[in-house]
C-alpha positions in Angstrom: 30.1 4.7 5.2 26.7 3.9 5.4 26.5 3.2 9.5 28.4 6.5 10.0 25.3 8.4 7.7 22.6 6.4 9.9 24.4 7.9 13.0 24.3 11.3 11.8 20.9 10.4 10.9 20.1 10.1 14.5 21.7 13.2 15.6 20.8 15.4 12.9 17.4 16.8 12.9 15.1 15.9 9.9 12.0 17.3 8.6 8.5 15.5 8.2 5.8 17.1 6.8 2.2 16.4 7.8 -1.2 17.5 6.9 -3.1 19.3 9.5 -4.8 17.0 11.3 -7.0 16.4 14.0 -8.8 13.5 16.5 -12.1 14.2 16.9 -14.3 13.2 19.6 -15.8 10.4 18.1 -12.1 9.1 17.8 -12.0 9.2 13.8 -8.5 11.6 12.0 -10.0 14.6 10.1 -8.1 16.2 8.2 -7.5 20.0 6.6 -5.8 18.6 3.3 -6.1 21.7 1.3 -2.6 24.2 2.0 -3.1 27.3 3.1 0.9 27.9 3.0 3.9 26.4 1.5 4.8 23.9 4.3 3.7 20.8 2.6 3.9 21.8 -0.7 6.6 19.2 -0.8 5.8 16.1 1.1 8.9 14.9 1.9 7.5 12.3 5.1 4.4 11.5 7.2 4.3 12.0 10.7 1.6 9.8 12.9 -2.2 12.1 13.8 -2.8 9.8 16.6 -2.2 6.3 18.3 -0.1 4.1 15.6 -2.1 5.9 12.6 -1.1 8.3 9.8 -2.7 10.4 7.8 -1.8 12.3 4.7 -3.4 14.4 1.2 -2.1 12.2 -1.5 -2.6 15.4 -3.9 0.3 17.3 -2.6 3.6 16.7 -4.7 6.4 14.6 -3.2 9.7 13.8 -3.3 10.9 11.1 -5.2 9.0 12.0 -8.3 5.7 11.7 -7.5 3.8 8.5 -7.5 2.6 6.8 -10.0 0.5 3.7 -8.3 -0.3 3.3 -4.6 2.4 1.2 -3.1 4.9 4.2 -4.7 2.7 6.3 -2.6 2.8 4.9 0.7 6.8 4.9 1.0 6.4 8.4 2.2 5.1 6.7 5.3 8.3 5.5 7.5 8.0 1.8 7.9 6.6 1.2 4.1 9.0 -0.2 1.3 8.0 -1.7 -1.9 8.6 -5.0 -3.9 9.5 -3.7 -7.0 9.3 -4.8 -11.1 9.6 -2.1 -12.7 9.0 1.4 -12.8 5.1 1.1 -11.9 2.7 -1.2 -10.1 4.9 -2.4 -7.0 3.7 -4.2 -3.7 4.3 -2.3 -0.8 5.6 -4.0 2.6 5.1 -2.6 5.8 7.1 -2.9 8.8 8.9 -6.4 6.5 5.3 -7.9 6.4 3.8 -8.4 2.9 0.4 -9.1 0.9 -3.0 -9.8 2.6 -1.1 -9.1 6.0 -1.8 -5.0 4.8 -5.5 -4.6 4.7 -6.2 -2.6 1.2 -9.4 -0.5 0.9 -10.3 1.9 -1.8 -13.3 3.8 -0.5 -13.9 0.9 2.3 -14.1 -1.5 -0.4 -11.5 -4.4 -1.0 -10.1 -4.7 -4.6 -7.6 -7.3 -5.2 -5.6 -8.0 -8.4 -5.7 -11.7 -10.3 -2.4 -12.7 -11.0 -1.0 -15.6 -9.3 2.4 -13.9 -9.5 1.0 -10.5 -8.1 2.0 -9.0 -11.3 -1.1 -6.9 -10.5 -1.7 -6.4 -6.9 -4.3 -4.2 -5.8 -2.7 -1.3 -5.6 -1.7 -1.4 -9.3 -5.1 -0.1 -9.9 -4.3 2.5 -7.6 -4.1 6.3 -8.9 -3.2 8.3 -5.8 -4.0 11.6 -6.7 -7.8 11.3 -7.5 -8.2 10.4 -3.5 -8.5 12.6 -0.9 -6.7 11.2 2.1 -4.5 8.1 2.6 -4.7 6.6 6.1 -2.4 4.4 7.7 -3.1 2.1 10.6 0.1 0.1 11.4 -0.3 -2.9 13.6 -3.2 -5.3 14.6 -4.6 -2.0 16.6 -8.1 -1.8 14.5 -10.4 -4.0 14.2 -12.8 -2.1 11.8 -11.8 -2.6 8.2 -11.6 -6.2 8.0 -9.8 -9.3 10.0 -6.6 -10.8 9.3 -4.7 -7.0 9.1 -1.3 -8.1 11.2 0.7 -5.8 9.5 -1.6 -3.0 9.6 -4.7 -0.8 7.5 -4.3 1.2 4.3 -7.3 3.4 3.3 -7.7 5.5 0.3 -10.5 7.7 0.6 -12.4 10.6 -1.2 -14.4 12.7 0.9 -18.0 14.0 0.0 -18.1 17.0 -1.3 -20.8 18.5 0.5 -22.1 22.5 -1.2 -23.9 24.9 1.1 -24.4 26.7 -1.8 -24.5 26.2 -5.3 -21.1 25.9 -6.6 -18.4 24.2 -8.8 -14.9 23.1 -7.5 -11.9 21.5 -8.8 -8.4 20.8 -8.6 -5.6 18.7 -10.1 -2.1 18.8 -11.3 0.6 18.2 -14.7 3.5 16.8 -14.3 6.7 16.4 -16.7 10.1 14.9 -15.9 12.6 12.5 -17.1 12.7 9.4 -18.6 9.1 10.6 -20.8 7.0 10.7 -17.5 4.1 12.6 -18.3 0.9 13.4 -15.9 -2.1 14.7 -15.8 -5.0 14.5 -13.1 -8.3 16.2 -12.7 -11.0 16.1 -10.1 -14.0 17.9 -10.5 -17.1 18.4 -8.4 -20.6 20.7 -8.9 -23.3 20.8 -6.9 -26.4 22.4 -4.5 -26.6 21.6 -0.5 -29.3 18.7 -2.2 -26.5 17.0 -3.9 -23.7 16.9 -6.1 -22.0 15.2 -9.0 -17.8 14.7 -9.0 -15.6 13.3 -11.8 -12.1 12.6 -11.5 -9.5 10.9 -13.7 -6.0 10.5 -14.7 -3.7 9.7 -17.1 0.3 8.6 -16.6 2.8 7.7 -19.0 6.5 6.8 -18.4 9.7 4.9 -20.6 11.8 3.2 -19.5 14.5 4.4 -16.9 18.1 4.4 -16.8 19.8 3.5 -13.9 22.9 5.3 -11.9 25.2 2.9 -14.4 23.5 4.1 -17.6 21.8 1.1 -18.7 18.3 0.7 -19.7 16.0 -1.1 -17.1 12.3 -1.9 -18.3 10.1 -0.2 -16.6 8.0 2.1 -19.0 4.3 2.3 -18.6 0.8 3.8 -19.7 -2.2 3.7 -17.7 -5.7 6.0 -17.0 -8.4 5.7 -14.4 -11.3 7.6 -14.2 -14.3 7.7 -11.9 -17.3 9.6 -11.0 -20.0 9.8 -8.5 -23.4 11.3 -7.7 -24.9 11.5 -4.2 -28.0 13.4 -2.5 -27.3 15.3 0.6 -30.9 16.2 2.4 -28.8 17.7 4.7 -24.9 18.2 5.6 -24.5 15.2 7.8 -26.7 13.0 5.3 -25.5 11.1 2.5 -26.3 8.6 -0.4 -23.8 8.2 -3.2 -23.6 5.6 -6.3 -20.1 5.8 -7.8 -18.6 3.8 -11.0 -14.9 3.8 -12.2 -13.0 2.2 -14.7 -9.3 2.2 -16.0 -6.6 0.0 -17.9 -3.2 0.2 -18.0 0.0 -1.7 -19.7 3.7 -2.0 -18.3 6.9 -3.3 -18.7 8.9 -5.6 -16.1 12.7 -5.6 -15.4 11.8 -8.5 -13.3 9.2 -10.8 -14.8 9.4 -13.5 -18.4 6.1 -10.8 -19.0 4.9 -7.8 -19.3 1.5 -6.4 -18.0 -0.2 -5.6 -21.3 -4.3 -4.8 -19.7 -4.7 -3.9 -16.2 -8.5 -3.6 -16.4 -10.9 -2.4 -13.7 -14.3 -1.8 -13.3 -16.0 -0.7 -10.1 -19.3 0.0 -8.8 -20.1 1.5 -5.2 -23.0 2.7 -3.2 -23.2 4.0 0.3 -24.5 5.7 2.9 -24.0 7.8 6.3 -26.2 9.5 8.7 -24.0 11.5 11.4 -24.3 14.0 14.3 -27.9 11.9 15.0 -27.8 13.2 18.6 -28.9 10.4 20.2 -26.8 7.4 22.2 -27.1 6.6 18.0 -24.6 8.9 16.5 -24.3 7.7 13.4 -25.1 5.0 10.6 -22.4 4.5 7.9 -22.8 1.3 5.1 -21.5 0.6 1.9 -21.8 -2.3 -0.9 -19.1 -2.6 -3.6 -17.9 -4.7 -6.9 -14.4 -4.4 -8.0 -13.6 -6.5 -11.4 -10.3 -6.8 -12.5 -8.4 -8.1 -15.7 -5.6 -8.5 -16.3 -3.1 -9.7 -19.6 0.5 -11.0 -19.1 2.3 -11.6 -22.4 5.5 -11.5 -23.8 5.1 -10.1 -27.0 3.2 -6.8 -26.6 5.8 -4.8 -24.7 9.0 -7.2 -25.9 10.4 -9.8 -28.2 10.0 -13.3 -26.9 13.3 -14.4 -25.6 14.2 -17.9 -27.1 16.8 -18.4 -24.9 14.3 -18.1 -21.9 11.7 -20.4 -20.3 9.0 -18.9 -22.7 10.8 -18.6 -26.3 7.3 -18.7 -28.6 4.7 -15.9 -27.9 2.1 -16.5 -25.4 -0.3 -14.9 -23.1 -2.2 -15.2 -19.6 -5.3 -13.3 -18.9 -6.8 -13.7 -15.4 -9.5 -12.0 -13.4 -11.1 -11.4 -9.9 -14.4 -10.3 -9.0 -14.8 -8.5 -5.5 -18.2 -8.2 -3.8 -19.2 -7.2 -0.4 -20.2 -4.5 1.8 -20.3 -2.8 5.4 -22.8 -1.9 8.1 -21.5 -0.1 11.0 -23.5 1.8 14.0 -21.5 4.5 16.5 -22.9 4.7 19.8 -21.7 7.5 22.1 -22.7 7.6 25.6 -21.1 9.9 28.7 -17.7 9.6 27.7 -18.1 5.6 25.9 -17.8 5.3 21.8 -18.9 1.9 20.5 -18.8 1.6 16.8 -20.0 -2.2 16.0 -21.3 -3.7 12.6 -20.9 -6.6 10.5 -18.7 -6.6 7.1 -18.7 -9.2 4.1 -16.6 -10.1 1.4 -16.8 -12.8 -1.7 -14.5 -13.7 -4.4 -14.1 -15.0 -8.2 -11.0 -15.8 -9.3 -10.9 -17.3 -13.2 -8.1 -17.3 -15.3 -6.9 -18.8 -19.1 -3.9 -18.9 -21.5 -3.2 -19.7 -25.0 0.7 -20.0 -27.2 0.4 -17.3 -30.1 0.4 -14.1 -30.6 -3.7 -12.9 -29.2 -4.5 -16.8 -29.5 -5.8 -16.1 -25.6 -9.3 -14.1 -26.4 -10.5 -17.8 -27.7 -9.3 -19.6 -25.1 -12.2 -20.5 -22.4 -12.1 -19.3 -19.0 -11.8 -21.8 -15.9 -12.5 -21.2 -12.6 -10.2 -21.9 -10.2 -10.9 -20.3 -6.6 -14.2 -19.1 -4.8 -13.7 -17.1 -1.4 -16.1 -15.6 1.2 -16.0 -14.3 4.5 -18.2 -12.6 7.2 -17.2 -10.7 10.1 -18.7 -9.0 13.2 -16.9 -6.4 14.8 -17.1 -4.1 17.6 -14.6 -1.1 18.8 -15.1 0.6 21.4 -13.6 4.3 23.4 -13.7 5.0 26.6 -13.0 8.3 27.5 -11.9 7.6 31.3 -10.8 11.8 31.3 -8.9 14.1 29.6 -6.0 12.9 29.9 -6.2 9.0 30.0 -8.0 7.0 27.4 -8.8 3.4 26.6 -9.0 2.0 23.6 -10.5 -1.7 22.7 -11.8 -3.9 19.8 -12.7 -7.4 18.9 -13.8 -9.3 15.8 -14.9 -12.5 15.2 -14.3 -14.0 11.1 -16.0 -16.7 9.3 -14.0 -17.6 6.3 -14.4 -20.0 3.3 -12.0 -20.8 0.3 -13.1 -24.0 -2.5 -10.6 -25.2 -4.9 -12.5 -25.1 -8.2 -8.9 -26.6 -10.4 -9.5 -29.5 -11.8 -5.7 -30.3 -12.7 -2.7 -28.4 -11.3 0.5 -27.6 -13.5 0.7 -27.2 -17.1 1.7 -28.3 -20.2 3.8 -31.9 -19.9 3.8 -31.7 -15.8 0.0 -31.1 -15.7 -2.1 -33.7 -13.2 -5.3 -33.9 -11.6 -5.5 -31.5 -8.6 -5.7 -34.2 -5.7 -7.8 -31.2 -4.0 -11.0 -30.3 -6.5 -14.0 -29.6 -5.5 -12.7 -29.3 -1.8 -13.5 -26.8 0.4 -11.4 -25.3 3.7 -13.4 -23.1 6.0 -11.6 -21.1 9.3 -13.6 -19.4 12.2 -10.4 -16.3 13.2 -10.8 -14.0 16.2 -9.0 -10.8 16.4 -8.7 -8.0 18.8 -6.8 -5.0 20.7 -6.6 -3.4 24.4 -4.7 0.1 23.7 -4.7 2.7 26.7 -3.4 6.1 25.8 -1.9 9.0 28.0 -2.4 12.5 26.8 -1.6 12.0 23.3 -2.6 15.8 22.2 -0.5 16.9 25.3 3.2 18.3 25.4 4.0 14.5 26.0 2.1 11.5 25.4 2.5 8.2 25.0 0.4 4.4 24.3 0.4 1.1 24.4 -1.3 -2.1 23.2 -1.3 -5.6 22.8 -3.5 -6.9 20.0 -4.0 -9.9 17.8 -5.0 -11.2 14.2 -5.7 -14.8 12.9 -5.4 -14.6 9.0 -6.7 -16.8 6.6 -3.9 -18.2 3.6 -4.7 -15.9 1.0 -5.2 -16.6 -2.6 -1.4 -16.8 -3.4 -0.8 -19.0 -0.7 -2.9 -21.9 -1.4 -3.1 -21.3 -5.0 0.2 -20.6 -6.3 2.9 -22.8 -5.1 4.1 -26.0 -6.8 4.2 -27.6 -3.4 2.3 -27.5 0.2 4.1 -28.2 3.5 5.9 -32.5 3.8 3.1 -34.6 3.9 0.3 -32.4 2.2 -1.4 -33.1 -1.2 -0.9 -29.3 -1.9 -0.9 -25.7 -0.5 -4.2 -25.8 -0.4 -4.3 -28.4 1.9 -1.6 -27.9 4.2 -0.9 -24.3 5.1 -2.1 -23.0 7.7 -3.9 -19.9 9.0 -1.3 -17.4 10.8 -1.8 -16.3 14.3 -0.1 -12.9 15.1 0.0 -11.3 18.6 2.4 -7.8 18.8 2.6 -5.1 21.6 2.7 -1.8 19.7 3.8 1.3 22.1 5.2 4.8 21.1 5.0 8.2 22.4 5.2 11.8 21.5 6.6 15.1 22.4 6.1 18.4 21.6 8.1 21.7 23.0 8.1 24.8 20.8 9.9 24.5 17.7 10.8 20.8 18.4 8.5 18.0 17.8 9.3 14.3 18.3 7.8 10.8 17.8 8.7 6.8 18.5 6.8 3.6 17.8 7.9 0.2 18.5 6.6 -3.0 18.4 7.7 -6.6 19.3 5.3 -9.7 18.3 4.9 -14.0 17.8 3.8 -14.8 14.7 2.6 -18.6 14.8 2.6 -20.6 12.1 3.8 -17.8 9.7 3.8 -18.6 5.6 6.8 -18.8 4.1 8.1 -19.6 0.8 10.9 -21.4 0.0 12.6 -21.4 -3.7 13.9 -24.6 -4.4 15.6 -24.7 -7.4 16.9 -22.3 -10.2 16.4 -18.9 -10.8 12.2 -16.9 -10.5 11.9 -18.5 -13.9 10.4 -22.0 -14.0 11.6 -22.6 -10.0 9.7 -24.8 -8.1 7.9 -23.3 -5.0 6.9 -24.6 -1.8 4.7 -23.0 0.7 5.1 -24.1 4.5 4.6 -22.8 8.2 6.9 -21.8 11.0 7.0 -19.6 13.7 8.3 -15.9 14.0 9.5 -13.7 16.3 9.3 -9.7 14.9 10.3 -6.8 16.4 11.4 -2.7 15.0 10.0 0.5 14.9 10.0 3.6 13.6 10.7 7.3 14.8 11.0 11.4 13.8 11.8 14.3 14.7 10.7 18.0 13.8 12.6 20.9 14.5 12.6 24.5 13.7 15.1 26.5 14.8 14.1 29.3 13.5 11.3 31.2 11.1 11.3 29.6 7.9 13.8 26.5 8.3 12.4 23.1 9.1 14.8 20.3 10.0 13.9 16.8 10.4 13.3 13.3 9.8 12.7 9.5 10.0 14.4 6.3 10.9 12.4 2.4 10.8 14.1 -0.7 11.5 12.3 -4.2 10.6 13.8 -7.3 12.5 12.5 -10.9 12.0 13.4 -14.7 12.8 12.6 -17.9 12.8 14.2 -21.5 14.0 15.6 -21.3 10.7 17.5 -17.9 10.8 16.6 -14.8 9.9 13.2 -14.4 8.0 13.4 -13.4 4.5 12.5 -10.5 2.7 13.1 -8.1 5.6 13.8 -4.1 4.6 17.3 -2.5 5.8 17.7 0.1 8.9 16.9 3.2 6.9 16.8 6.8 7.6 15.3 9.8 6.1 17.1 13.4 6.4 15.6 16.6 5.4 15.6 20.3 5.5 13.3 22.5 3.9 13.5 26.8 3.6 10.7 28.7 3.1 10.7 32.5 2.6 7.2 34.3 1.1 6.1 32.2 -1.4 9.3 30.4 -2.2 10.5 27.1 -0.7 13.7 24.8 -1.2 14.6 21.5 0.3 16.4 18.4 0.5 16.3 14.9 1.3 19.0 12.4 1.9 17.5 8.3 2.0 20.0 6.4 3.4 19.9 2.5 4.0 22.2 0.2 5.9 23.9 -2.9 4.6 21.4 -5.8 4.6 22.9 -9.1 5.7 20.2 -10.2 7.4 18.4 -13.0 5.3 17.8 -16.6 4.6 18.7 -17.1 0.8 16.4 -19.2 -1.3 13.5 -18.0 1.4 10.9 -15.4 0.3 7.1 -14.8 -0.9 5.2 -15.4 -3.7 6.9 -12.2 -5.5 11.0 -12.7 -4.9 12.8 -13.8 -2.8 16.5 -13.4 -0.4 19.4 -13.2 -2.7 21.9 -12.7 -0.3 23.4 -9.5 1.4 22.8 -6.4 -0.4 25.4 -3.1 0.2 23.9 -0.1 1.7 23.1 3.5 -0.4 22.6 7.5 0.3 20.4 8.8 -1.9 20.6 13.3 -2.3 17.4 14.7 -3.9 16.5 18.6 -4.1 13.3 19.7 -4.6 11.7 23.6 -4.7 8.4 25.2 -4.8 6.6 28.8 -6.1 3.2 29.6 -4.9 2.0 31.6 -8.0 -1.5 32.6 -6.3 -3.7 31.0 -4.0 -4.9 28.7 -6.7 -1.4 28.0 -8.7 1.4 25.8 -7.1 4.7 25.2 -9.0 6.7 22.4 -7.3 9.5 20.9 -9.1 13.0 18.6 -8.0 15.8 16.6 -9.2 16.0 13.1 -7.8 19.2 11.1 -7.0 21.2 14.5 -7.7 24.3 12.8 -7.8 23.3 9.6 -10.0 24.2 7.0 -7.7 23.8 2.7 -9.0 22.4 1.7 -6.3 19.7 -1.5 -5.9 17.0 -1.8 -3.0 17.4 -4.8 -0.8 13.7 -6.4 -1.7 13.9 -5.4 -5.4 14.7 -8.5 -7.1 14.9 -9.5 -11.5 15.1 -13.0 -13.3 15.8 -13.2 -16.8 13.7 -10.7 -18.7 14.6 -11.2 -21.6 16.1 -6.9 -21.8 20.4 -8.4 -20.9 19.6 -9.3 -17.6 21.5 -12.5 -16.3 19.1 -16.1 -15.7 20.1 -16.0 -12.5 18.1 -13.2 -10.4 19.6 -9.9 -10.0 18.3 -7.0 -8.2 16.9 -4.2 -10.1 18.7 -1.0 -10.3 16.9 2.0 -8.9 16.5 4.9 -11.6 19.8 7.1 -11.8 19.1 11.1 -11.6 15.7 12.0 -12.3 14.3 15.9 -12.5 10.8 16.5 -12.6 8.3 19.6 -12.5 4.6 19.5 -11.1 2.0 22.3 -11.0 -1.1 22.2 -8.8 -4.0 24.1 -9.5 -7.2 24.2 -7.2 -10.5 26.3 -8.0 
């Protein structure tokens, strides 16, 4: 049933909703995220802005439900799906490619979570809606937000909010629905064309879910985030801001012997831009950052220890990371060259204890078990060759360093020295792009580009397996940096009322990391991290049509293919389409969306990544959700939808569960997505 839905898919128009947007001439998206009619008031997809990259206003309201962390979020984005625990804090994977393969920046700044299990990956700490624009480079076609980015770029960003006049603004949004969720988020700004002052925060709140099968799956959570900032602004192109956040959070996993019980940040930021300079100089744009996170597993907070499990007494982890660094870049413009160039730096502290008993951990000392840094140059350049043709081009050059501060690996009875303290592993990674582009804002355009990235093993790939490659001491010692070179190509075409967009890409990964689970179930499994090489391939495309005033029809297909000498590589998403159609007629609007994903048998069982891994084939889904929206007044919009009308059981392919400790089996299980879920969202902006 499900191959005969993805070939209506293709044949039936579906509809993708963008924010306006458009390339300027120093190459850079700018958006106009605030909606001046309904379309949009219900995102329903993301279209690309320009060559490979997306753009969209994380404030608008969504359908499913709208999100509650980041990696929820980017899903909208065709090519995105999520590793998923709960109800809250998943990792996103893009295009089948997962953890520091995406590039994460919150307000150009790295933040990364501590746990080794990624119970807490970065964008945990994530709270969509106090950002202004989300943007999405997929592929190694950038080479200005940091090395290593195979997979692609994620930016969350807040604009400055630049007065010519003394004023106050502010926007934000309530939310209610099912299963408890609760929302509220608020984003304020005051100031005179000499500066200004912003606040925003939010608070989210959730229970637990029920899937299409009625039965409870732990996934409730609680979490705020709050942040403010104050910047001069001698003039409109000038800038200086100093910006602080914090937040903290607690949720329960279907999928983990733990629940989250602190999800603690605390950041500090500073930057500044000069633009429009007028000279070959056009601009001057540098930032310095620290992100500290910490984070609490435990399993009494949130449950009952299990004493049938791995962990029957109560007891707690608490780890952190630091994350330092900063950015200088220069844009140069010339006749019709751009060159933006400029170094970047990053360094990390990762520390981590634990303790049996119930709060025992807050005694226990810390111990240091990982120290990162890296340094990059970087250069990208534009070259205008005429209206209509354009060439594109980047290369960066990385310096990185990792020590192994653990003085024993293991714990408990199997603990032993580490046969790899006090060593240090240091990697000198290129990475670059040649993209040429034919009249991409023309009737039809198209691109192409062939780029590379050399990536350093991250922290969960030297530091959290049980085991390195045959023949290593460790992870630490054996695995390898990965070496990815792709061709990314697409094209676009635009006629009236129909609008219509492709990407593809095909690539070698050498030496890709891999996990391999070699015994048991998540719980208590031995782990093994090892090389091989990859072949990848998919893509992604949409349409738009309108065939007449007030009815939008569209959509989105992506398809993720991988394999090794081995088989198949794990952890790959299924062929999945998107259909919608949305109604608009004065200030009322109605649509619907229909997700459906194929049959996965695609896999290599007992393969996978430092978060879950291939369980076997998976069954294929369609998913109905409505959604409608009421624009009160040109400051009040009432959004509100039902999703999973029809309360289908239904499990993504990726989404796997151990023994939790809530009546679900030792042996891993994929959790069950929530069953029908209505929701209701007003939007205010003064």
């Amino acid at each position: 049933m499900t191959r005969t839905l993805l070939a209506s898919a293709l044949a039936t128009a579906l509809c993708v909703v963008a924010a306006p947007a458009a390339i300027a001439a120093d190459g850079h998206v700018h958006t106009d995220i605030a909606a001046t009619d309904l379309e949009g008031v219900v995102v329903l997809g993301v279209a690309p802005v320009a060559a490979a990259t997306f753009t969209t206003d994380p404030k608008l309201p969504r359908q499913p439900v709208p999100a509650s962390d980041g990696a929820d979020y980017l899903k909208t984005i065709p090519g995105f799906s999520t590793l998923r625990s709960g109800g809250t804090n998943g990792d996103p994977v893009l295009r089948g490619m997962f953890g520091s393969r995406i590039a994460l920046l919150v307000n150009d700044g790295a933040l990364s979570g501590a746990c080794p299990s990624r119970m807490d990956n970065a964008m945990s700490y994530i709270a969509p809606e106090t950002y202004d624009r989300l943007t999405v480079v997929k592929g190694p076609q950038t080479v200005l937000w940091g090395g290593g980015a195979s997979a692609g770029t994620v930016r969350f960003e807040r604009e400055i909010p630049y007065f010519d006049r003394p004023g106050l603004r502010a926007q934000g949004s309530v939310l209610a629905g099912g299963n408890g969720r609760n929302d509220q988020v608020l984003d304020v700004s005051a100031g005179t064309p000499r500066g200004y002052l912003r606040a925003a925060g939010n608070r989210s709140e959730a229970d637990d879910y029920r899937g299409g099968d009625g039965r409870r799956v732990p996934s409730a959570w609680d979490r705020w985030n709050t942040d403010a900032a104050i910047g001069w602004t001698p003039d409109a192109d000038t800038v200086l801001e100093l910006s602080a956040g914090a937040g903290d959070a607690q949720a329960r996993y279907a999928g983990r012997g733990m629940d989250g019980s602190q999800f603690r940040r605390d950041s500090l930021g500073l930057r500044f831009e000069k633009k429009h300079m007028g000279g070959v100089l056009d601009a001057v744009v540098a930032n310095l950052y620290r992100n500290e996170v910490d984070h609490v597993m435990d399993n009494y907070s949130l449950r009952d220890p299990d004493p049938g499990s791995a962990m029957p007494m109560p007891m707690a982890s608490n780890v952190g990371d630091t994350s330092e660094g900063g950015r200088v870049a220069l844009t140069f413009q010339h006749d019709r060259w751009e060159l933006t160039a400029g170094v970047d730096g990053r360094q990390g502290e990762h520390r981590r204890r634990s303790a049996m008993g119930r709060g025992a951990w807050q005694q226990a000392p810390w111990s240091h078990d990982a120290r990162t840094r890296s340094l990059g140059v970087f250069a990208e350049s534009h070259w205008h060759i005429d209206e209509v043709h354009h060439l594109m081009s980047g290369l960066r050059v990385d310096h990185a360093r990792v020590a192994d501060r653990r003085a024993q690996v293991g714990s408990g009875m199997s603990a032993m020295p580490n046969p790899t303290a006090g060593h240090r592993r240091e990697e000198t990674l290129a990475g670059g792009f040649l993209r040429y582009e034919h009249d991409m804002a023309g009737r039809f355009g198209w691109y192409a580009g062939l780029g590379h990235a050399e990536r350093m093993p991250d922290y969960w790939e030297l530091f959290s397996p049980t085991m390195g490659p045959q023949g290593a001491a460790n992870a630490f010692a054996g695995v390898q940096p990965e070496r990815t070179t792709q061709l990314d190509a697409g094209l676009q075409y635009r006629a009236g009322a129909f609008e219509a967009w492709a990407s593809v890409y095909a690539g070698r990964i050498d030496d890709y990391i891999v996990f391999d689970y070699l015994s048991g179930g998540m719980t208590g499994s031995a782990t093994r991290a090892r090389n091989l090489d990859a072949d990848i391939a998919g893509g992604e495309l949409g349409m738009d049509w309108k065939p007449r005033a007030g009815l939008k029809l569209g959509g989105a297909l992506a398809y993720a293919w991988g394999r090794t000498g081995e088989g198949a590589l794990p952890q790959m998403p299924p062929l999945e389409a998107r259909l919608s159609a949305s109604v608009e007629q004065g200030d009322w609007s109605w649509g619907a969306l229909l997700r459906v994903a194929a049959h996965q048998h695609r896999g290599n069982t007992g393969q996978g990544n430092v978060v879950g891994r291939d369980l076997g084939p998976s069954p294929g889904f369609a998913v109905f959700s409505l959604n409608g929206g009421y624009r009160l007044d040109e400051h009040l919009q009432l959004a509100a939808g039902i999703d999973n009308l029809f309360d289908r059981h239904y499990r993504e392919h990726l989404n796997a569960a151990g023994n939790s400790g809530f009546g679900y089996p030792a042996e891993p299980e994929r959790i069950a997505e929530p069953g029908r879920t209505a929701w209701i969202k007003l939007n205010f902006r003064y």
